[in-house]
ZALUMGU-261240 format. One record per residue (C-alpha): chain; x, y, z. Coordinates in steps of 0.001 Angstrom, whole numbers. Layout:
# ZALUMGU-261240
[atom "A", [X, Y, Z]]
...
# end
This chain:
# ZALUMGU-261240
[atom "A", [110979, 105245, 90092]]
[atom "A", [113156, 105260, 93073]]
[atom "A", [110158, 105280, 95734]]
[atom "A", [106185, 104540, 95989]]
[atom "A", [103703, 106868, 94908]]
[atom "A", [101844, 108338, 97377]]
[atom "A", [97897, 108880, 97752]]
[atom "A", [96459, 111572, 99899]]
[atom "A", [93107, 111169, 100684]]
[atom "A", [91549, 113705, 104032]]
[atom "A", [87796, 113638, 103267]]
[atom "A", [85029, 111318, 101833]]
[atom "A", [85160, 113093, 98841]]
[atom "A", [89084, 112541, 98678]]
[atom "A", [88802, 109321, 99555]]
[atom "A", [85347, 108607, 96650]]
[atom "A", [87724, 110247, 93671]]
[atom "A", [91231, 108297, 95047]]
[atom "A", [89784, 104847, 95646]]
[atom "A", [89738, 103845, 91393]]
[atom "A", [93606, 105306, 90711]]
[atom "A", [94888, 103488, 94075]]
[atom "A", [93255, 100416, 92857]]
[atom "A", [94194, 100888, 89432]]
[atom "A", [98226, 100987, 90526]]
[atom "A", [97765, 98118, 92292]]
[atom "A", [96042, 96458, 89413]]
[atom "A", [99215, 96914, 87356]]
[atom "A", [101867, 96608, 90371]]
[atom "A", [102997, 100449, 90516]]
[atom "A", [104248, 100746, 94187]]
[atom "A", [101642, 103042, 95432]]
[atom "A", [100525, 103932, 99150]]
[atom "A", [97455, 105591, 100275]]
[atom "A", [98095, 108255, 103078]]
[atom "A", [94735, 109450, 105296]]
[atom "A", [95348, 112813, 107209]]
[atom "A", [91900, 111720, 108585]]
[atom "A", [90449, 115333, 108325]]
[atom "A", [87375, 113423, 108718]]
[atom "A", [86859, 110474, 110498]]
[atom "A", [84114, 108226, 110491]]
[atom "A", [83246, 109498, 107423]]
[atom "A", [86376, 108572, 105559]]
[atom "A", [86321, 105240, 107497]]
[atom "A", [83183, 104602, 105868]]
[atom "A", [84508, 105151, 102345]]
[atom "A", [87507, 103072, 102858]]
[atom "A", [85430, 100444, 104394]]
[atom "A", [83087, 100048, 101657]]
[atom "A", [85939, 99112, 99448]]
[atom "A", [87552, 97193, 102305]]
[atom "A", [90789, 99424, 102090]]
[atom "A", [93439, 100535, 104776]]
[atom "A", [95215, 102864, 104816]]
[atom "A", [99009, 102461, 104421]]
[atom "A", [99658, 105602, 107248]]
[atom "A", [97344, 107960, 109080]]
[atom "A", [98127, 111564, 110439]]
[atom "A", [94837, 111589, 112466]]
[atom "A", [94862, 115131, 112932]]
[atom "A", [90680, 115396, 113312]]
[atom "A", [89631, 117234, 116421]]
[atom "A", [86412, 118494, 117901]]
[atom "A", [86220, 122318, 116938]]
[atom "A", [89044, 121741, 113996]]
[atom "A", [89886, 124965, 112518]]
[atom "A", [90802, 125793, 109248]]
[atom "A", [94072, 126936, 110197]]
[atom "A", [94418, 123663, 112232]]
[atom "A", [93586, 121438, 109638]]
[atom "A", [96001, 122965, 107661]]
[atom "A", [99113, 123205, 109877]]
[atom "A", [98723, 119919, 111372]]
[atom "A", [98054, 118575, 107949]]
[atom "A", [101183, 120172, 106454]]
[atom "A", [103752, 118635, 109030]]
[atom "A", [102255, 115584, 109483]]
[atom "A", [102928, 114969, 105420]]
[atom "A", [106288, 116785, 105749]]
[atom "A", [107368, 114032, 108475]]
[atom "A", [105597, 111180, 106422]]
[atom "A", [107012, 112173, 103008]]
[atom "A", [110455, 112713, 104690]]
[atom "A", [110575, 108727, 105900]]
[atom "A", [109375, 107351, 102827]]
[atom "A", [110293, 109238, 100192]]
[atom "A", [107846, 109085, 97493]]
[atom "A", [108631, 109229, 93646]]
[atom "A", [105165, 111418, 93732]]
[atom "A", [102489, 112765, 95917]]
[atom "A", [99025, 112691, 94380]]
[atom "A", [96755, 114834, 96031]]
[atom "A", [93022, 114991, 94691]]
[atom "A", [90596, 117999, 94566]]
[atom "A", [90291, 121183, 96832]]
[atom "A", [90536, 120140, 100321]]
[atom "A", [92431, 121551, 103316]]
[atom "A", [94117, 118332, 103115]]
[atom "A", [95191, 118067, 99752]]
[atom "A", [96935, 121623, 99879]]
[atom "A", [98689, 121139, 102652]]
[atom "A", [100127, 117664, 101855]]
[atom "A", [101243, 119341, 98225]]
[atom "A", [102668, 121975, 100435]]
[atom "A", [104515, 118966, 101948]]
[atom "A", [105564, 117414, 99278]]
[atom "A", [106967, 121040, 97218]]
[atom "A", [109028, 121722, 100392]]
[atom "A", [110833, 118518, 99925]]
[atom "A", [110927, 119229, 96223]]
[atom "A", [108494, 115951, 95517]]
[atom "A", [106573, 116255, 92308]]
[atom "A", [102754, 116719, 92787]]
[atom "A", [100486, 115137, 90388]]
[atom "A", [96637, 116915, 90990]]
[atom "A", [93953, 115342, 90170]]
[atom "A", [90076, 116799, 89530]]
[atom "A", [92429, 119926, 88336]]
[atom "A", [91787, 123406, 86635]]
[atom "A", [87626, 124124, 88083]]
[atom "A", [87329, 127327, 88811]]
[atom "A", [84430, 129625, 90113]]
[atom "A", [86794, 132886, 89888]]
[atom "A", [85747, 134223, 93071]]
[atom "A", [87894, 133275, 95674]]
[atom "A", [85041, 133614, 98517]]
[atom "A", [83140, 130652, 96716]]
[atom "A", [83733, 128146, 97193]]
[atom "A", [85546, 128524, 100685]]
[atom "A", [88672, 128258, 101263]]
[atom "A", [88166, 125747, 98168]]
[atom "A", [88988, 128115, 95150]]
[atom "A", [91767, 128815, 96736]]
[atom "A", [93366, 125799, 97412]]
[atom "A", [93102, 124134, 94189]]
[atom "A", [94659, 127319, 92803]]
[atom "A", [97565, 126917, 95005]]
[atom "A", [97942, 123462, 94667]]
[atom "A", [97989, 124283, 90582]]
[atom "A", [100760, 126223, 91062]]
[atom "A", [103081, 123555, 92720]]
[atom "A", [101987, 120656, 90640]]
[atom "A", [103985, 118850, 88141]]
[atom "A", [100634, 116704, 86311]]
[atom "A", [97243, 118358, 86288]]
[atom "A", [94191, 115723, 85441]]
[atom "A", [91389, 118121, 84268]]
[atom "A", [87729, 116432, 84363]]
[atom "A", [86297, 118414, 81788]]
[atom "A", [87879, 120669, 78336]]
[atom "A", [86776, 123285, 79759]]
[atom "A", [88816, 123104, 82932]]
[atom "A", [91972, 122214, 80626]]
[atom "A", [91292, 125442, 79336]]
[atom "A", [91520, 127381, 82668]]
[atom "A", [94686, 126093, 83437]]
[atom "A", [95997, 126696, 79980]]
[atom "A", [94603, 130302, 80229]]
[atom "A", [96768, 130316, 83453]]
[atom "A", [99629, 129684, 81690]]
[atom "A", [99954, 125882, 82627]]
[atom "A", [102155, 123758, 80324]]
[atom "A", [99996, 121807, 78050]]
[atom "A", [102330, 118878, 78171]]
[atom "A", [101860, 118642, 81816]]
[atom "A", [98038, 119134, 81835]]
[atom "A", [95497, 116069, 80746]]
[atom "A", [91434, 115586, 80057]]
[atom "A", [90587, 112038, 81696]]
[atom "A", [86862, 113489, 83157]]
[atom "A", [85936, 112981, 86909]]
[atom "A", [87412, 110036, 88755]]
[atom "A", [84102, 110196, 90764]]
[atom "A", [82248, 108718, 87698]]
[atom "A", [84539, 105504, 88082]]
[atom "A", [83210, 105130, 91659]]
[atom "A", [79618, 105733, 91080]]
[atom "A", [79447, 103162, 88113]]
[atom "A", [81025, 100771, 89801]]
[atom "A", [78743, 101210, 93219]]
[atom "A", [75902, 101246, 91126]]
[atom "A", [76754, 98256, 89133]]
[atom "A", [77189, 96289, 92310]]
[atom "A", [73782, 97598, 93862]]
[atom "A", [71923, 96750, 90905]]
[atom "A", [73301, 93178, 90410]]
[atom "A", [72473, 92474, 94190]]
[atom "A", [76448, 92100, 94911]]
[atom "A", [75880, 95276, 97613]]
[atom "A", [73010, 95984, 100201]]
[atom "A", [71829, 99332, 100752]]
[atom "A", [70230, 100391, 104383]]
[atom "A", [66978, 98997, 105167]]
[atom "A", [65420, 102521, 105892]]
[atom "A", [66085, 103205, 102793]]
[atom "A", [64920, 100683, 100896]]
[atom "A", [61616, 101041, 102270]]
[atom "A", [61489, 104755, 101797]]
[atom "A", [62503, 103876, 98239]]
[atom "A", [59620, 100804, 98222]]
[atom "A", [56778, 103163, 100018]]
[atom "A", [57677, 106579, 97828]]
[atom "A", [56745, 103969, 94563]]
[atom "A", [54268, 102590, 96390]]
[atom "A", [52429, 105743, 96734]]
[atom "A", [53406, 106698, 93121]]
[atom "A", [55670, 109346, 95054]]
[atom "A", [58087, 111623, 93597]]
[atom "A", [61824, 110871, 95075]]
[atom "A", [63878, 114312, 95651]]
[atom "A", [67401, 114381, 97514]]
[atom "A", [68096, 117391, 99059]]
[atom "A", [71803, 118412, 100749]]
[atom "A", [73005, 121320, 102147]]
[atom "A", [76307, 121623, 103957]]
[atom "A", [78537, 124552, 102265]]
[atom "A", [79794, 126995, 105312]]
[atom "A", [79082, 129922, 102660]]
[atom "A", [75162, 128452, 103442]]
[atom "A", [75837, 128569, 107471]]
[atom "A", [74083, 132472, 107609]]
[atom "A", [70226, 133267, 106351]]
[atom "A", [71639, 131424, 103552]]
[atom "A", [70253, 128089, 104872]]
[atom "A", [67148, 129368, 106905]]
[atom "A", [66037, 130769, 103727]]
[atom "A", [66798, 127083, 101749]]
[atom "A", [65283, 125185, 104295]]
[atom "A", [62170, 127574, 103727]]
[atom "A", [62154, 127101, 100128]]
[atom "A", [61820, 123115, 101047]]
[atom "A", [59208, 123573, 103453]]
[atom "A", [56933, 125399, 101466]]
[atom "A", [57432, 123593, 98191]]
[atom "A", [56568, 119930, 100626]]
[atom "A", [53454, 121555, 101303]]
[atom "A", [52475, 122958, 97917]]
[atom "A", [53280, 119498, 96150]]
[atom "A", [51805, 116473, 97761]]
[atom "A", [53116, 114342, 94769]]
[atom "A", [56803, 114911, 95759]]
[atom "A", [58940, 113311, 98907]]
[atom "A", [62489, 115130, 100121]]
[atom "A", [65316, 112858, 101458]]
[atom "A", [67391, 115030, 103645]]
[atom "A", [70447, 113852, 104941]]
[atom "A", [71625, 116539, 107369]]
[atom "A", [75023, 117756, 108075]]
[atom "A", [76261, 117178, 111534]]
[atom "A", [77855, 120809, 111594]]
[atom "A", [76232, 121753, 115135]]
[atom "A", [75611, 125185, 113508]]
[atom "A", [73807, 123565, 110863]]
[atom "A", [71903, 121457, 112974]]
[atom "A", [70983, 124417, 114944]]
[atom "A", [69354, 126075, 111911]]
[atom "A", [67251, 122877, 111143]]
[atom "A", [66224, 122590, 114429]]
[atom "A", [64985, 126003, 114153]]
[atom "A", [63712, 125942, 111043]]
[atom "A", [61050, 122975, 112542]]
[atom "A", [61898, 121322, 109192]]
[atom "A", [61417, 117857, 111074]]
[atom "A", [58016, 118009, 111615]]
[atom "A", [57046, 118376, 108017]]
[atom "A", [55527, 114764, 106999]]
[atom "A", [57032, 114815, 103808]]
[atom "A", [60778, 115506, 104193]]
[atom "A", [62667, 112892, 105679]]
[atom "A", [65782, 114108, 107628]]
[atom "A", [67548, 111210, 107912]]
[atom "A", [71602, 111674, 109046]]
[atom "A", [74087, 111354, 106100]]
[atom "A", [73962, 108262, 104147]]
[atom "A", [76324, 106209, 103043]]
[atom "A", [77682, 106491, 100005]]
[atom "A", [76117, 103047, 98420]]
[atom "A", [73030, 104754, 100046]]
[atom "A", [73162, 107816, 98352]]
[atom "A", [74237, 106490, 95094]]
[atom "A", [70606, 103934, 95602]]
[atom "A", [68693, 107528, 96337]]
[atom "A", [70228, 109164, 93267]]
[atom "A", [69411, 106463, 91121]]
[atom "A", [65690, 106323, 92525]]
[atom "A", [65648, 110190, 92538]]
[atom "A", [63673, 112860, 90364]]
[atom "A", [65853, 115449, 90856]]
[atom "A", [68011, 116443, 93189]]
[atom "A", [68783, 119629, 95651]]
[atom "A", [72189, 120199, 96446]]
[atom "A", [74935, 122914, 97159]]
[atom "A", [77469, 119709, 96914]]
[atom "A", [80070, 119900, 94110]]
[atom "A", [79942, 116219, 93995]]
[atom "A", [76431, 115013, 93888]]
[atom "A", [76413, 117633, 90776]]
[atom "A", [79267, 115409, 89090]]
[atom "A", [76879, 112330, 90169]]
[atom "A", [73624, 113299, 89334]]
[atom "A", [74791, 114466, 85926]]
[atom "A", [75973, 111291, 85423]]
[atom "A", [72599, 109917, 85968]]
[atom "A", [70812, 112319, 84028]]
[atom "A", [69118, 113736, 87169]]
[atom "A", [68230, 117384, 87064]]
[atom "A", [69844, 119291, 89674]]
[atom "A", [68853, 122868, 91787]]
[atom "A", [72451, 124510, 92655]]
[atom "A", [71969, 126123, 95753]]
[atom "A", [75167, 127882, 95397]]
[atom "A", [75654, 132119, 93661]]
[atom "A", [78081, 130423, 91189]]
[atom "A", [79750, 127027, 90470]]
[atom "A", [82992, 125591, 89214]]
[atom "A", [80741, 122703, 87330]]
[atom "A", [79094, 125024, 84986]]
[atom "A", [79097, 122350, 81831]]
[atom "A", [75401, 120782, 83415]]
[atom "A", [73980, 124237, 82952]]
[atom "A", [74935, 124736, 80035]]
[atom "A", [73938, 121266, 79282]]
[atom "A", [70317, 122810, 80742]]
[atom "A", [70746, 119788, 83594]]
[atom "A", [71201, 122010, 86165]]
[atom "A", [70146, 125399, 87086]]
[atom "A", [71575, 127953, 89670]]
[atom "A", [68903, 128884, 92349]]
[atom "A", [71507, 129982, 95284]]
[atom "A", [69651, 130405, 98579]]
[atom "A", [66752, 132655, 97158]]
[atom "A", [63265, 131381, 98380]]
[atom "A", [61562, 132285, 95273]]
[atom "A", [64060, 130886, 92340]]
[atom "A", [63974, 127375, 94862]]
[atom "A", [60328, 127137, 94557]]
[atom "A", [60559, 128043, 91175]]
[atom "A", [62739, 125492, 90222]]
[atom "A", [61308, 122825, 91958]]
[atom "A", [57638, 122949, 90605]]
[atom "A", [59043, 123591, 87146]]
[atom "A", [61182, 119677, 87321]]
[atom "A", [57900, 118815, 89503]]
[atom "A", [56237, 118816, 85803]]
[atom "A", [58319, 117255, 84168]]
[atom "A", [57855, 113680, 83073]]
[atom "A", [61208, 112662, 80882]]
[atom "A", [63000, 109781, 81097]]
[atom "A", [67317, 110501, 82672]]
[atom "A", [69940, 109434, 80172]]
[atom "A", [73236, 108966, 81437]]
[atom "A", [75709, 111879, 80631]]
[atom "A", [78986, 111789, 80251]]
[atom "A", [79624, 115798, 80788]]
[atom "A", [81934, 114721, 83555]]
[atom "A", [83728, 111449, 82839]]
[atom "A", [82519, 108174, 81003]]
[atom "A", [83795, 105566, 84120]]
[atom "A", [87710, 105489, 82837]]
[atom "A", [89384, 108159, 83965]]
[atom "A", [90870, 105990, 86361]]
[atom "A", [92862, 104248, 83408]]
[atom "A", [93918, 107781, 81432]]
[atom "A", [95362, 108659, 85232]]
[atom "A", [97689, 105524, 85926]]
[atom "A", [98355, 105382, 82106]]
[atom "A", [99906, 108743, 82254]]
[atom "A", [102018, 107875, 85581]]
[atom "A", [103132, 104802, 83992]]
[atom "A", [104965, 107101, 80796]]
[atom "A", [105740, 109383, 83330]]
[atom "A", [108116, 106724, 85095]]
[atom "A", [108945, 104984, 82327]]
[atom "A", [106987, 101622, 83114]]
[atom "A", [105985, 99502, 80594]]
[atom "A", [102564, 98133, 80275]]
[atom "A", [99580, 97391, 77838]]
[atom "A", [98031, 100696, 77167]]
[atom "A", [94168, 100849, 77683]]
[atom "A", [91600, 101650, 74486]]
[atom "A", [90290, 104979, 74630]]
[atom "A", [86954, 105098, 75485]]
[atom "A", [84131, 106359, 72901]]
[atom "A", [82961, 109236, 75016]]
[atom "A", [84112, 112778, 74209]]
[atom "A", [87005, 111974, 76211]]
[atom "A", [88625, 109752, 73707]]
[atom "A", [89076, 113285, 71588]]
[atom "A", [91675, 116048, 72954]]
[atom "A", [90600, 118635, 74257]]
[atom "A", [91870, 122392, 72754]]
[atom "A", [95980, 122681, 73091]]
[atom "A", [95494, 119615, 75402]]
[atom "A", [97141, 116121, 75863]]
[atom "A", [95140, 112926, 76789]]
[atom "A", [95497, 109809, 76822]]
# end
């Protein structure tokens, strides 16, 4: 490989799924460097805090008011510039993000091979998620390696006519992340925020039911959310045995709806601002079930064996459902209420899943980049999961 390979990471999520393969390369000395566009800030910082990462370059192109179309174009010649002085061997761009498209925009123009990781979901409506569906469908089409999470999203790109030599099952870097945070949390090696630790302590206390609840989709920012935040209200009131956890978005147009909602004054529904991400992974753990319209605390919580309400009309993760760990409530009062008093009776024990990775997906990734470029190293065990089998007219390693 004549250059390093480079990282892209915009948003927290980018930067929760990138963090294992960029530590991975530099586990095995593959000359790697991880590029922020900064599409978020502070909550990116956070991320790359947590693991006490740097990033090698940042395009900070954040802004108060950021547009789509902003995010985008600033995103797209920021990488063009960045890729043009340091010529990469790859670009490896992770996800569905504004971010991520543009920089594999960036990196096709100057003919760079893209390698896509959390590749091949699809909701087939390219509405929802948005402007999601559609970026990971463009970034598809200019990518040279596609890492699918699941079989089942091998088998939408191989339905789309992807090459199945290019196109490999490792499941969801996001499970390396969240064992590894929770590992550290449990053996004491990482402190969670006081609050909530003793919202965690007095919910236990009180022989309290735990649930997280997150809303922050823009396809949520119309009666959509009014209607949600209804749903929670009235559910608080009708079960006394049950506490909500909400972290809120700061989206001023979501914060406008929870203001109006008067969803603050309800005694049992914390709104709290977001946590971070060793805090949410403490709440999950803690949690009975969980809310969400977030297409990563679904990866998460099925990890954990929570139960999860998807306040979304479809989803790209459809494998909990069919798993019966999730169900699909969208923003409808009735089916939230619903939902929640049916898990409200429920009394069985979570068992970790492995529907969306088993904690190594990390290894399959930087295993396949190390063939790829012709680097020698020891190659990892497969794991025992489902993973360590192919999935249909698919390579993994």
């Amino acid at each position: 490989m004549r250059g390093p390979i480079i990282l892209v990471v915009g948003t927290r999520p980018d930067a929760l799924k990138m963090v294992p393969v960029y530590k991975k390369l530099q586990q095995f000395a593959i000359p790697c460097l991880l590029y922020a566009t900064h599409q978020h800030r502070s909550l990116l910082d956070d991320v790359l805090k947590l693991f006490d990462m740097t990033p090698d370059a940042s395009a900070q192109i954040m802004h108060e008011g950021q547009t789509l179309a902003h995010i985008a174009s600033t995103a797209l010649q920021a990488s063009f510039d960045f890729f043009t002085a340091c010529k990469p061997s790859m670009v490896v761009v992770q996800g569905d993000t504004s971010s991520s498209f543009a920089a594999a925009l960036a990196a096709f123009y100057l003919t760079i091979p893209v390698a896509h990781i959390e590749a091949g979901l699809r909701t087939g409506n390219l509405q929802a998620p948005f402007p999601e569906e559609a970026n990971r469908r463009f970034i598809t089409t200019i990518s040279s390696l596609h890492f699918t999470p699941t079989p089942l999203n091998t088998l939408n790109l191989l339905h789309e006519g992807v090459d199945e030599k290019t196109t490999f099952c490792v499941g969801n870097t996001i499970v390396d992340t969240l064992f590894a945070i929770k590992q550290k949390i449990d053996t004491g090696l990482l402190k969670t925020n006081q609050q909530v630790q003793e919202f965690i302590a007095r919910c236990r206390a009180e022989n309290k039911k735990i649930v997280l609840f997150t809303m922050h989709r823009r396809e949520s920012f119309t009666q959509g959310a009014a209607h949600v935040l209804e749903a929670i209200i009235k559910s608080a009131q009708q079960h006394q045995e049950i506490e909500f956890i909400f972290p809120t978005h700061p989206n001023p147009h979501m914060q406008k709806i929870i203001a109006d909602s008067g969803i603050r004054t309800i005694p049992q529904i914390w709104c709290c601002p977001p946590l971070a991400y060793q805090d949410l992974v403490s709440v999950l753990s803690c949690a009975a079930f969980v809310i969400t319209d977030s297409g990563g605390i679904q990866e998460e919580a099925g990890a954990l064996g929570k139960r999860v309400l998807v306040l979304r009309e479809t989803t790209e993760r459809i494998e909990a459902i069919w798993e019966n760990k999730a169900m699909l409530v969208g923003t409808h009062q009735e089916a939230i209420t619903h939902g929640i008093t049916m898990l409200c009776q429920e009394n069985s024990t979570p068992q970790t899943s492995f529907i969306y990775g088993d904690g190594k997906a990390s290894d399959r990734i930087v295993e396949v980049f190390a063939q790829y470029f012709g680097i020698l190293r020891h190659r990892t065990s497969p794991s025992k999961s489902h993973y360590a089998q192919p999935a249909p007219h698919a390579l993994m390693m």
